[in-house]
Each structure stands twice: as structure tokens, then as C-alpha cells.
N, C-alpha and C positions, 0 to 999 in steps of 0.2 A: 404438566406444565410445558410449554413452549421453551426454544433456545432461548429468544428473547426474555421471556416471563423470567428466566433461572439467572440469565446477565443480569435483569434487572435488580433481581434480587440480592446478587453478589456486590453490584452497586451498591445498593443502600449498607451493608454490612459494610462494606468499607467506605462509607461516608461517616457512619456510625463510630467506625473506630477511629478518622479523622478528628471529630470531634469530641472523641471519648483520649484522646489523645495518645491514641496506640504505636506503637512502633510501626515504622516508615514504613520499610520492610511488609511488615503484613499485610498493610494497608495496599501498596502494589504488587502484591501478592492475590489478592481480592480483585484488583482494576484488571490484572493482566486477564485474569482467569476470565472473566465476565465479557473482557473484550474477546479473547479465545471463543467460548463459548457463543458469543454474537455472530461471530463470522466463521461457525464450522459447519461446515457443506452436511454431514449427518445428523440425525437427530441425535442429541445427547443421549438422552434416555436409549434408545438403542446401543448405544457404546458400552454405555452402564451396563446393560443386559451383557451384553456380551464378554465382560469383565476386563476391560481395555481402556476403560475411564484415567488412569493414571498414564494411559499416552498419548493424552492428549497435549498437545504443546500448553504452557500455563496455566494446567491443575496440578500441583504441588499433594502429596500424601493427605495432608490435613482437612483439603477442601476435597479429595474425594470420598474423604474419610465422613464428611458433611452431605456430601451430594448423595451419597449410597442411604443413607437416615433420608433424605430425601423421598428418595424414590423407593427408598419398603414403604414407609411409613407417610407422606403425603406433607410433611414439615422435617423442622430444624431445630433440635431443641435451644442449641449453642446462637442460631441465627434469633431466635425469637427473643430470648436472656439480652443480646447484646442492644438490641435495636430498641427494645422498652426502657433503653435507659436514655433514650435520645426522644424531646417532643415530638409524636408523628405530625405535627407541622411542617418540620425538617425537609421531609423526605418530596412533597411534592414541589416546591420552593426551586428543587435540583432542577426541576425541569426546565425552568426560567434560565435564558441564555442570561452568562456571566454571574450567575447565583451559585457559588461554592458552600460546601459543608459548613464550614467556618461562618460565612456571610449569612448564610440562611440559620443556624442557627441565632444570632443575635436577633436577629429580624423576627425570628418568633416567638426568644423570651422577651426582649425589650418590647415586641409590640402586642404579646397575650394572643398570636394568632392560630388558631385552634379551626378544623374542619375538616371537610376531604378537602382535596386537589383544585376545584373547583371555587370552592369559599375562601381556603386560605389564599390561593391568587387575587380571588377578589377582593380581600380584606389589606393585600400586601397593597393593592393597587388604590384602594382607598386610602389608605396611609402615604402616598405617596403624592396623592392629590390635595391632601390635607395637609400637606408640608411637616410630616410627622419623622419621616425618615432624617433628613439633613443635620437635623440636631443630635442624632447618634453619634457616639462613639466609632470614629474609623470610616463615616461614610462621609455629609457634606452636600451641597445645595448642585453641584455638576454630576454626583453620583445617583441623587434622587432624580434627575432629568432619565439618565440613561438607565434609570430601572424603569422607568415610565415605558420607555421607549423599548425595552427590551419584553415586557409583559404584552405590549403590540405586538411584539413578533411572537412571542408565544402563544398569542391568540389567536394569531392568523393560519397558527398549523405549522410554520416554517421547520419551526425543528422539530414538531411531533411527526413529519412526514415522513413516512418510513421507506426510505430507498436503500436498496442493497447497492456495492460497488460490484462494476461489471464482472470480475472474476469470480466472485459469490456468484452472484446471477447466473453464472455462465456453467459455474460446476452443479449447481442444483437443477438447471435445464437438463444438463447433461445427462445426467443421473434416471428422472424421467424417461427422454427419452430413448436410452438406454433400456429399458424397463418396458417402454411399449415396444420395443423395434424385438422383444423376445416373442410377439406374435408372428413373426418372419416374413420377408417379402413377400408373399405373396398376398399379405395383410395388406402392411404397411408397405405402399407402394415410395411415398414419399414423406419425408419426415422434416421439418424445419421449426427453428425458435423465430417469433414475431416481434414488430412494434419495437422500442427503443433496445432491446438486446439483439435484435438481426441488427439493424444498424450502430450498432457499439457504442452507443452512448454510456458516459461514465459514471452513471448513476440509472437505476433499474428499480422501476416502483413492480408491481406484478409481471408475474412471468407465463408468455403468451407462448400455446405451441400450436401450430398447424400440422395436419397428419393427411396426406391423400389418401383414399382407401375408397373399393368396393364394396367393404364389411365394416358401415361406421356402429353399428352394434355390438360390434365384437372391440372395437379399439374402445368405445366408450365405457364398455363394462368390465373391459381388464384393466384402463385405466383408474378406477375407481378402485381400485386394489390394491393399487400402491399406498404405501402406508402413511396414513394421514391423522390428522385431530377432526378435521369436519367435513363430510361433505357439502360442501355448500351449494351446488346445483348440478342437474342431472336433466340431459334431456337426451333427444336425437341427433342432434348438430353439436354437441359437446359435453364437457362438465367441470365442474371447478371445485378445487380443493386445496385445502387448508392445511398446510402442514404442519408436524408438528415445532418446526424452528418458527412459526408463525407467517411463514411466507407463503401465497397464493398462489397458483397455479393453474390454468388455462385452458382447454385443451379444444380445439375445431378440428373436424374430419368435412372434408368433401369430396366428395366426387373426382377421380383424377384428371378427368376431362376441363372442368373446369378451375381445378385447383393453382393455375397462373394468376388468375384474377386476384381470387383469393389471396395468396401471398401477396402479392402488391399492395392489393387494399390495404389488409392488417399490419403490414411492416412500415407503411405511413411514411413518411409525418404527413401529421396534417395541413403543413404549410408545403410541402409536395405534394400531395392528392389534393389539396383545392387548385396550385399552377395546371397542375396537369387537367385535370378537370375543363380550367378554362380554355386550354390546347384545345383539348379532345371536340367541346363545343362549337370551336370556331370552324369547325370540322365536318359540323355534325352527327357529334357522337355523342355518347353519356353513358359513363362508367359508374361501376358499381361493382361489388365485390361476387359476381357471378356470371360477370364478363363486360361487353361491350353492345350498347343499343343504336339501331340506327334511328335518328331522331331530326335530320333535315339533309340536305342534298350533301351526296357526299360522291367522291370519286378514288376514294381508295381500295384498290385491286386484291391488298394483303387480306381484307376482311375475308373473301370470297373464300380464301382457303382453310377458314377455321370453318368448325363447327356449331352448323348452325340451331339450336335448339327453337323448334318453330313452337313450341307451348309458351315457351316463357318470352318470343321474340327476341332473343337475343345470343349475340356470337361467345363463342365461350373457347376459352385459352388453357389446353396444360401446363404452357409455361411461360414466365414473363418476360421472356426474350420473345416472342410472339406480341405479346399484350403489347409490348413498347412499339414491337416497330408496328402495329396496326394503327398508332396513333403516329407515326412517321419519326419514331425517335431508335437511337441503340438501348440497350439494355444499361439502367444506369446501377452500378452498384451499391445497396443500401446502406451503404455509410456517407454518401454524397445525396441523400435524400433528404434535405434539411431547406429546400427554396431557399440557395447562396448561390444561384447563379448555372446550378447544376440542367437545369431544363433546357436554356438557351445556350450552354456550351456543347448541350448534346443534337442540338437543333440545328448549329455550325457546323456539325459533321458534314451533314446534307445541303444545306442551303446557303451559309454563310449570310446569314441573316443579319447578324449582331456584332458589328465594325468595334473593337475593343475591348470583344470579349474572349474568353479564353476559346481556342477552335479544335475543339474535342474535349473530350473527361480527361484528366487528370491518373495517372497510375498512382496506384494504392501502394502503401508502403506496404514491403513486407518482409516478412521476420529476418527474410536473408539478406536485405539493406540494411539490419542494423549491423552499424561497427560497437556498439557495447554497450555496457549500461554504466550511469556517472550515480547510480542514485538506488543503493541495496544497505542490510544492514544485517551485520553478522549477532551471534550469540556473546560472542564479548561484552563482559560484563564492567564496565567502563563506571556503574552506576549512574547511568545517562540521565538527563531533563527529563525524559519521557521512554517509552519500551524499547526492550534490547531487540533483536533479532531472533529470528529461530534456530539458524541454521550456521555450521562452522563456514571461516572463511575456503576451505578445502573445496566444500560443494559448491560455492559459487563459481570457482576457477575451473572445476570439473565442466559445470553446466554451460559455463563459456565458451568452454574448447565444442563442446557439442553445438553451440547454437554458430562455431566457427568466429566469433568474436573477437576483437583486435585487444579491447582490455576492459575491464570491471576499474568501479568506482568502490571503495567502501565508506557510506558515510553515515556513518553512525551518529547519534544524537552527541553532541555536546555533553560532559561530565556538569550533574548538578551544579549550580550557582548557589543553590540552598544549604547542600549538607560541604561545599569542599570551598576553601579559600582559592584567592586566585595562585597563588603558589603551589596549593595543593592541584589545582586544576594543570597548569605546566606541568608539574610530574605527572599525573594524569597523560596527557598526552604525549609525553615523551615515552612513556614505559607500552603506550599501545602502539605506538611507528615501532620500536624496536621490537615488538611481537609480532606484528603481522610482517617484518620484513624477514621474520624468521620462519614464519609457516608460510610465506609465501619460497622461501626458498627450501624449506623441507617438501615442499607442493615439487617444486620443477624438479628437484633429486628424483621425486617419486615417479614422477609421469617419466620421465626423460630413459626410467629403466625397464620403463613396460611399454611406451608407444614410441612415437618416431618423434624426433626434435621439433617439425612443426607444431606438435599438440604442444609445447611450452611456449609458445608465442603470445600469450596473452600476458599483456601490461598491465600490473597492481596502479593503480592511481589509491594513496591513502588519503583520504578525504574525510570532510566532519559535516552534517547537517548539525546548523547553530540555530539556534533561538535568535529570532529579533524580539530584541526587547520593546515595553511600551514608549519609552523614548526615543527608540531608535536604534540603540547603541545594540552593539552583538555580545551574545553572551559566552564570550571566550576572550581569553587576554590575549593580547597583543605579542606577549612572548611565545605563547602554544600556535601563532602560526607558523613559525619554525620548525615544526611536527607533522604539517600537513600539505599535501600539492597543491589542494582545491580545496573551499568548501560551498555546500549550498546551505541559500538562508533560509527559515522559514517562520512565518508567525506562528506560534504555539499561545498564547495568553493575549488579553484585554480586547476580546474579539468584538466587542460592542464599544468601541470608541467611533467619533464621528467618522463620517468620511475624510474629511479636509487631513482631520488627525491621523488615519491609520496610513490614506496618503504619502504626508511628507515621514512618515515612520518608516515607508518601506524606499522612498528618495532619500532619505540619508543616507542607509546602508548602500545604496546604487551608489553614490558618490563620496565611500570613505577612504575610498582607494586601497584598502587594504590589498600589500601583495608581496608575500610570505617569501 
């Protein structure tokens, strides 16, 4: 089984216990593990082998004690007991935005909805078109609109699309290619990640790598090596495979000579390779991902000095600081390849074309411009709305002084509204300011006797990420800002409310003035 397949699985076990009405506790016990497991850069099963499954952040003894019957034996006996006690209508229901354990089950004993994933959606959906839904218990004639409208978006793919967040993406690229770069330089002349992870986009469907090389027989055949669930294509110019967390992987070898193009082309976007395109044309040219064609009068000097491949007709690039400027541009950096403007600021260099626009690229931020972070979350166990952190507040303070940072934020989730009163939630907050103001001053004792007084110059800000509720309102009282410097708000629940509604939901909080 796949990371994925195994989260999935721990899901439903703890939807099951949701509904079977098990203690809190085990229940996020089950979510954290699954979300763990969803976003760990190795394949589980290798952990397992290795017998280091219990260190992984959020699998607890019990669930590894599950997951080893797992993997000798190919099930769970404990998972199988639990979940037959729940209709498996249940369970595909989840998939549907805004459909909880709770909600979904009503929905499938009150409406007898029985099939796979496929039937029960469409029996929910006929129910709801039949005006069958509103007259339940707990739901209503505004609820059955936005299940309608939610089973649309579930039809359309929206949330089955399975995109990884950039750091995922980043550390599995990594990993890769890491792995091909052991065939050594003289292999792998040049190695790069493609397509929406070279330009850092914050969400990463499949994972594209480009590889320059003289010996793309030898990259493509040891890349196939690396440990996978599927080969799923194998040729000359690449191969793709399947891992076993369930995410794809990519791989193209070219020619170092022409390997410039190539990077350009694949790192995209496609609304920067169609502008540029139209450049290149008005020029005379016509690009392609194995260089540059001469295709009508042109009088650019820069071409003359590439090489020229006379079988294929056309001029071909190492690198794409060449490719740009043979189309008369600088090299633009692929995080500004999005056609926002980036073509014709970079065109202003040279010509001063475009009277109001920016006159040059823009500097990239970087890591040594930030002054800190407002927005981290420690292992304090505060009993939060939603998951604690991994990590003590100690290492955040350490990793600050390292990245030379002026101060850290901690802001941890809000104490449940569910399990604590709001009196309970005030002590709540007052018992965490006076903990972290003590390991943050057991931190500076500590530092202050091993390194030089600069490295204690980093500023605690204790901070809270709140809940906005579906009204509006935030979910922390009014006395517990008295506890905190800052906090940030965010929507956690009723994700499928209208627009106009979720709107003035997130305009109220902007204008409650709260300030502590």
C-alpha cells in the first residue's frame, strides 16, 4: 500500500470511531497519524522495515503496533472489527466537501444509501434533488442547496486533485535527485526539478526532473531503480514512476548542448511560453523545447554564436541565460514566470518600451531578508481546535538564531471550544504565556553560557492562531487576549458557505478591533 492508501485508511478508522463514539483522544490520534503519514517524504513501509516506525512524529505505540500486522500480513484485524460496524456508505460520503462522519452517517441510514463511492454520491445527489434531504433531522432546505453544490465540486475533481504542498514536493524531488546525482559528474552533467516546483508554486501536482547527460541510457536505467510501486513508462528520453507514497515522478535526460531549451520549455508556465513565443515570432523565431528556429527575417547577432545543429535546422542552447537573451531578453527567474508582467519588465531593461511599467525584474526575496517568522507551532499540548506542533519551543529559538532572525511568533491553535468552557479556555491561556515565558527564559540562560550575547537577540512574540467561526465571531474569549501579543485568524470549518457569506465572515473579524 501506498502512504496515501495507509492515511486513507487511518482516516476511515477514525471516522468510524467518530461515529461509533469513541474517545476524543483516539480519534486524533488516528487523524494526526494519517495526516503524518500523508505528508512523510519516505515510504512508510520502508520505516517499518527498518524498525523506526515509532519515530515517526504521530504514530503512537498502538497504531504501530496496527501498522506492523499491516505490513507482515497484508490487513488489520482491529481495523477491519471496527469499520464493519459503521454502513460502508459512510465512508465514500467523506469524500464530499463539508460531509463529516456524523453528517454522513445520518444521510445513509435515514436515506438506505448503499453502493460504492460512485452510486452512493449519486443516490445522495438524487436525494437531494428530490428534496428528500431538508426534511431531516439537523439539516434543512439551505443545507440541501449546499450539499447539491458541494457534490458539483466533488464531481469536478476539485478535491480529489491530488496536489502535494511545496516542501513535500521539494523534499521527494530531492531525495531523487540525490539518487541519480550517485552516477557522478561525469554522468550527470546537470541536474534540475521542472514545471510548477522550479517555479515554487504552493501546491505541486507530479514531480518533473530534468537531467543534462551524454549517457541518457545509463540515467534512465538507474533511475528505474529507485524504489518504486510502478514503473509506469520507460523509454530513451525518460521514464516515470510511481512511488510508493503514491506520488509520480518524471524524469528527461538531454543532450547538454541543448539542454537550455529544455529547461525553459518544461519549467513553463504556459502563459509565459505562449508571451514569449509571441516575442520570439515577432522576431522571427519559433521556439521549441530543443532550441530556437529561424523562421522569417531576423537580425539577431546573439544567434550566430550558438550552436548550430544543421540536421534538425535549428540553434540549440546549454543554457537559458543564452536562450533569453537570443530572444533579446535577461534571464528571468522561474518564480516570475507566471505572464504578470514579467516579459515586458524584462524588455525595459533594454528598450524602455513600456512607459509604466516596472523597469527591470524585481529582486527575489531571500532567506537572508527575512526578519522572522509570526506563524510556527510548538508541541504544547494546549488541547488545541486542531494539531499541535512537532517540535519544542527551544528548537524554534535555536533555528532563529541560525537563520539570524530578529524574533519567532508562536502561534498555536486556540484551546478547543468543544471540550473547555470559556473560563476553562482563560486559564488555558494564561498557564501557556506563563510557560513559554519560562522556557523562553531557560533558552537565553542556556544560550547566553555557550555562545556570545548576540545569539539571545531573538524576540518571543506569544501569539495564538484562532478559529473564525461561521458567524464571524473568533473563537477565543475576550479575557485570553490578555495572554497574547498577536494573533492570526483562520477559517478552520463551514468551508462551503456562499461566497457573499464566507465574505462578510472574514470582514467582521477585520473589523472587531480587538487589541489585547
Amino acid at each position: 500500500m501506498s502512504n496515501l492508501e495507509i492515511a486513507e485508511l487511518l482516516k476511515k478508522v477514525a471516522a468510524a470511531y467518530q461515529i461509533l463514539g469513541e474517545n476524543r483522544f483516539k480519534i486524533i490520534a488516528y487523524e494526526r497519524a494519517a495526516d503524518s503519514i500523508e505528508h512523510l517524504t519516505s515510504e512508510v513501509k520502508d520505516v517499518w522495515d527498518e524498525g523506526k516506525l515509532g519515530e515517526v512524529p504521530g504514530i503512537g505505540e498502538a497504531i504501530t503496533k496496527h501498522l506492523d500486522e499491516l505490513f507482515r500480513i497484508g490487513r488489520v484485524s482491529h481495523f477491519e472489527a471496527v469499520m464493519k460496524k459503521v454502513p460502508q456508505g459512510v465512508f465514500p460520503l467523506l469524500l464530499v466537501p463539508g460531509i463529516g462522519p456524523k453528517k454522513a452517517y445520518k444521510l445513509v441510514t435515514d436515506l438506505n444509501l448503499k453502493g460504492n463511492e460512485k452510486v452512493v454520491v449519486g443516490q445522495l445527489a438524487a436525494a437531494a434533488k428530490a428534496h428528500k434531504i431538508a426534511p431531516l433531522e439537523g439539516f434543512g432546505e439551505k443545507s440541501e442547496q449546499d450539499m447539491l453544490a458541494a457534490i458539483e465540486t466533488y464531481k469536478k475533481g476539485a478535491i480529489k486533485e491530488n496536489r502535494m504542498e511545496l516542501p513535500l514536493a521539494d523534499k521527494i524531488a530531492q531525495d531523487v535527485i540525490a539518487y541519480i546525482k550517485r552516477l557522478g559528474p561525469s554522468v550527470v552533467e546537470r541536474i534540475d526539478v521542472l514545471g510548477s516546483l522550479r517555479r515554487q508554486v504552493s501546491t505541486i501536482g507530479d514531480i518533473d526532473i530534468a537531467v543534462a547527460t551524454k549517457k541518457p541510457d545509463s540515467v534512465v536505467s538507474h533511475f528505474v531503480t529507485y524504489p518504486h510501486q510502478k514503473l509506469i513508462e520507460k523509454g530513451p528520453t525518460g521514464a516515470s514512476l510511481l512511488l510508493h507514497s503514491g506520488r509520480q515522478v518524471d524524469v528527461r535526460v538531454q543532450e547538454p548542448g541543448s539542454y537550455g531549451a529544455m529547461l525553459q520549455y518544461f519549467t513553463g508556465s504556459k502563459n509565459h511560453n505562449i508571451k514569449l513565443r509571441e516575442l520570439a515570432l515577432s522576431k522571427g523565431l519559433s521556439l521549441n523545447e530543443y532550441g530556437i528556429k529561424v523562421v522569417g527575417k531576423t537580425q539577431n547577432s546573439k544567434l550566430k554564436t550558438q550552436n548550430y545543429n544543421s540536421k534538425l535546422k535549428i540553434y540549440q542552447f546549454r543554457t537559458e541565460e543564452s536562450f533569453y537573451a537570443a530572444i533579446g531578453l535577461p534571464w528571468i527567474p522561474p518564480e516570475l514566470r507566471e505572464d504578470k508582467g514579467e516579459i515586458e519588465a524584462a524588455r525595459n531593461i533594454f528598450y524602455r518600451k513600456f512607459p509604466g511599467k516596472p523597469n527591470g525584474l524585481p529582486k527575489l526575496v531571500e532567506l537572508s531578508d527575512m526578519k522572522g517568522d509570526l506563524h510556527v507551532h510548538t508541541n504544547y499540548n494546549l488541547e488545541p481546535s486542531h494539531d499541535l506542533g512537532v517540535d519544542p519551543l527551544a528548537s524554534y529559538l535555536d533555528r532563529a538564531v541560525e537563520f539570524d532572525y530578529e524574533y519567532v511568533g508562536i502561534s498555536d491553535h486556540n484551546p478547543s471550544t468543544t471540550k473547555h468552557t470559556e473560563i476553562q479556555i482563560v486559564a488555558i491561556m494564561k498557564r501557556r504565556k506563563e510557560y513559554y515565558e519560562h522556557k523562553y527564559s531557560s533558552w537565553i540562560q542556556k544560550v547566553s553560557k555557550t555562545s556570545s550575547p548576540a545569539r539571545t537577540n531573538v524576540h518571543l512574540f506569544i501569539m495564538c492562531e484562532v478559529d473564525i467561526l461561521p458567524d464571524g465571531k473568533l473563537a477565543l474569549p475576550d479575557a485570553a487576549f490578555e495572554y497574547v501579543d498577536a494573533v492570526v485568524v483562520s477559517i478552520h470549518s463551514s468551508f462551503t458557505q456562499p461566497k457573499a457569506a464566507m465574505t462578510k465572515r472574514v470582514l467582521r473579524v477585520q473589523g472587531a478591533g480587538y487589541s489585547p
